[in-house]
N, C-alpha and C positions, 0 to 999 in steps of 0.2 A: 504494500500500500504506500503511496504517497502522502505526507505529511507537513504540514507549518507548525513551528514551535515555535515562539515568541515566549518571553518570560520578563518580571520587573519583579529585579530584586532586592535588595539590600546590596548599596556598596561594597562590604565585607565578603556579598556571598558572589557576585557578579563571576569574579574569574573559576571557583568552584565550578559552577553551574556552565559555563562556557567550555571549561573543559570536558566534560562530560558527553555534553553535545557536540561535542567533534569529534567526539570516539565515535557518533556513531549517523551522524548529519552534516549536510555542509553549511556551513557560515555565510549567509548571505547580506545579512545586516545587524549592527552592533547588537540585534537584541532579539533577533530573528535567523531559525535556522529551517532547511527544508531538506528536502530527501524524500529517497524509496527505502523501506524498512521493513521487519516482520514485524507481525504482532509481539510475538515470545522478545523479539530484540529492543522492539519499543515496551515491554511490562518491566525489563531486563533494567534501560535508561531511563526509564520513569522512578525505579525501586531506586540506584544511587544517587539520582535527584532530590526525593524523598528525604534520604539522609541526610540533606546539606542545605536545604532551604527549611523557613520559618512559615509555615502558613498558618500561623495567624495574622503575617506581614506582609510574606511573596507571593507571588501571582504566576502561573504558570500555565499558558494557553498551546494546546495542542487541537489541531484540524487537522479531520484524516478527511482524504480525499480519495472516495473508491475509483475513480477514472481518471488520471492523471490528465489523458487525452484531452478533457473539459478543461483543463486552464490554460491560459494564455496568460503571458508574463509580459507587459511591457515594463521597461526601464526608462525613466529620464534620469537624462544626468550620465554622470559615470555609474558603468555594473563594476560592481568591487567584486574582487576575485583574493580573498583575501586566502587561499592556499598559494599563490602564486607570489604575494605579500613576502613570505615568510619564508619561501626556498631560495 
Protein backbone atom coordinates (compact mmCIF):
# COMPACT_ATOMS: atom_id res chain seq x y z
CA UNK A 1 0.00 0.00 0.00
CA UNK A 2 0.86 3.53 -0.45
CA UNK A 3 1.06 5.93 2.30
CA UNK A 4 1.57 9.89 3.63
CA UNK A 5 2.86 10.28 7.01
CA UNK A 6 3.08 13.71 8.35
CA UNK A 7 3.76 14.04 12.01
CA UNK A 8 4.11 17.55 14.71
CA UNK A 9 6.18 16.85 17.22
CA UNK A 10 7.84 18.18 20.14
CA UNK A 11 11.23 19.72 19.34
CA UNK A 12 13.13 17.15 21.41
CA UNK A 13 11.33 14.27 19.72
CA UNK A 14 11.50 15.66 15.96
CA UNK A 15 14.84 13.96 14.85
CA UNK A 16 13.78 10.47 16.85
CA UNK A 17 10.70 10.26 14.84
CA UNK A 18 12.51 11.26 11.43
CA UNK A 19 14.70 8.60 11.83
CA UNK A 20 12.42 6.17 12.19
CA UNK A 21 10.73 7.05 9.16
CA UNK A 22 13.41 6.67 6.99
CA UNK A 23 14.07 3.32 7.83
CA UNK A 24 11.40 2.66 6.33
CA UNK A 25 9.62 5.81 3.91
CA UNK A 26 11.06 8.57 1.97
CA UNK A 27 11.55 12.12 3.12
CA UNK A 28 9.75 14.33 1.08
CA UNK A 29 9.17 17.37 3.30
CA UNK A 30 10.45 18.59 6.73
CA UNK A 31 7.48 16.85 8.28
CA UNK A 32 6.02 14.62 5.62
CA UNK A 33 7.06 11.30 4.44
CA UNK A 34 5.55 8.96 1.75
CA UNK A 35 6.03 5.47 0.37
CA UNK A 36 4.84 1.89 -0.79
CA UNK A 37 4.88 -0.35 2.58
CA UNK A 38 3.39 -3.53 4.11
CA UNK A 39 0.85 -3.55 6.51
CA UNK A 40 3.18 -5.81 9.02
CA UNK A 41 6.12 -3.12 8.12
CA UNK A 42 3.82 -0.13 8.77
CA UNK A 43 2.40 -1.86 12.44
CA UNK A 44 6.30 -2.72 12.74
CA UNK A 45 7.20 1.64 12.25
CA UNK A 46 4.14 2.63 13.99
CA UNK A 47 5.18 0.33 17.37
CA UNK A 48 8.95 2.23 17.45
CA UNK A 49 7.07 5.50 16.81
CA UNK A 50 4.87 4.76 19.73
CA UNK A 51 7.91 4.45 21.86
CA UNK A 52 9.22 7.88 21.32
CA UNK A 53 6.57 10.25 20.92
CA UNK A 54 4.03 11.88 23.66
CA UNK A 55 0.47 11.63 22.74
CA UNK A 56 -0.85 13.56 24.89
CA UNK A 57 1.30 16.23 22.94
CA UNK A 58 2.28 14.80 19.39
CA UNK A 59 0.39 14.37 16.52
CA UNK A 60 0.93 11.77 14.13
CA UNK A 61 -1.16 11.46 10.66
CA UNK A 62 -0.95 8.54 8.55
CA UNK A 63 -3.01 8.02 4.87
CA UNK A 64 -3.16 4.84 3.30
CA UNK A 65 -3.87 5.12 -0.19
CA UNK A 66 -5.36 1.63 -1.80
CA UNK A 67 -4.49 2.82 -5.51
CA UNK A 68 -1.51 4.80 -5.74
CA UNK A 69 -2.53 5.12 -9.48
CA UNK A 70 -5.26 7.88 -8.05
CA UNK A 71 -2.62 10.57 -7.16
CA UNK A 72 -1.04 12.88 -8.88
CA UNK A 73 1.64 14.84 -7.29
CA UNK A 74 2.40 18.31 -8.40
CA UNK A 75 5.34 20.26 -7.05
CA UNK A 76 5.84 24.11 -7.19
CA UNK A 77 8.93 25.22 -6.39
CA UNK A 78 11.99 23.06 -5.81
CA UNK A 79 11.15 18.98 -5.39
CA UNK A 80 13.65 18.26 -2.44
CA UNK A 81 15.34 15.06 -2.88
CA UNK A 82 16.67 15.03 0.39
CA UNK A 83 18.58 11.23 -0.12
CA UNK A 84 20.55 12.88 -2.65
CA UNK A 85 21.14 15.99 0.08
CA UNK A 86 23.04 13.75 2.04
CA UNK A 87 25.31 11.30 -0.36
Amino acid sequence: MFVLVSYDVDEKRVAKVNKILKKYLTWTQNSLFEGEITEGLLKQCMAEISKKIDPSYDSLYVYRVSNPKNIKKDVYGVEKDFESMFL
